[in-house]
N, C-alpha and C positions, 0 to 999 in steps of 0.2 A: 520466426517460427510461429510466434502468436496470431502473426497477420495472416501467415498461410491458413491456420488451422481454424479461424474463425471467420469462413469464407463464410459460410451459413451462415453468421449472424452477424447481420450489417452494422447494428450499434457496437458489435469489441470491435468489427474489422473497421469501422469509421475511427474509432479510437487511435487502435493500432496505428492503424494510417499513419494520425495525425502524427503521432510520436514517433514512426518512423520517418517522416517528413522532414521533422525536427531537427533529430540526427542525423541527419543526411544532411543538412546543411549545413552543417557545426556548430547547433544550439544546445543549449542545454535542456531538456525536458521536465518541466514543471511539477513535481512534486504531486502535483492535485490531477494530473492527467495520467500520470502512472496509477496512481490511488483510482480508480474513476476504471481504466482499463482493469486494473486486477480484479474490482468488486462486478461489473460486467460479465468479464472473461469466466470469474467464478459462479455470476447467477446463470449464465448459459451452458452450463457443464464444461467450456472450454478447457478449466485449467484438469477435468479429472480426464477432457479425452485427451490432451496431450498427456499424462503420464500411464494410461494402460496403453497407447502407443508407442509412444515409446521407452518409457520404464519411469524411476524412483530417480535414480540417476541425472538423465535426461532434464525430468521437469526441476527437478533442483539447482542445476544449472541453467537453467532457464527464469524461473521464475527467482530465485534467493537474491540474484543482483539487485531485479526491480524493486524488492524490496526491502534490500538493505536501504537502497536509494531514499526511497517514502520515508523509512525511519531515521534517515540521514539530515532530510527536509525537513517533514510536518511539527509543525512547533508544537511543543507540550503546552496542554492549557494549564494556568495554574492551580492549585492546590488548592481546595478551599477549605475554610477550617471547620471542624463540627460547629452547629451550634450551640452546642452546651457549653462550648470553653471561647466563646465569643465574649459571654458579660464575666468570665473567672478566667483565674489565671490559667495556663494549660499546663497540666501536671505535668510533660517534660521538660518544661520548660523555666518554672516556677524553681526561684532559690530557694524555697523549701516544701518539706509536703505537709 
């Protein structure tokens, strides 16, 4: 559906492509090429003309997989601490206050 609807715009439908290529041959599809199509598909108005075409509904099923996918993938960077509790202990963590 993505690929159809972004015939107009050759960078999501180059994407598309690629990741329908993907899956079509029994690969897995890279985390960072889904990511890459949705931010695309979203600066080209893609993803809002598929949902006033075809509803709420529709693009939810469409789109919710890809990105459960991304968030299944993309690794979390880690946490970094304030600087204030870099040179002190970190009050939650400190055995006492």
């Amino acid at each position: 559906m993505i690929l159809i609807e972004s015939a107009a715009h050759p960078s999501v439908a180059k994407i598309a492509q690629a990741a329908y290529d993907q899956l079509a041959s029994g690969q897995e599809v890279d985390y960072r090429v889904l990511d890459e199509l949705v931010g695309e598909a979203s600066g080209k108005g893609v993803l809002r003309a598929i949902g006033q075409k075809y509803g709420a509904t529709a693009h939810e099923a469409i789109f919710a997989p890809i990105l459960r996918e991304i968030d299944r993938e993309k690794p979390v960077p880690p946490r970094s601490r304030p600087a204030r509790y870099q040179d002190s202990a970190d009050p939650l963590t400190a055995s006492s206050w």
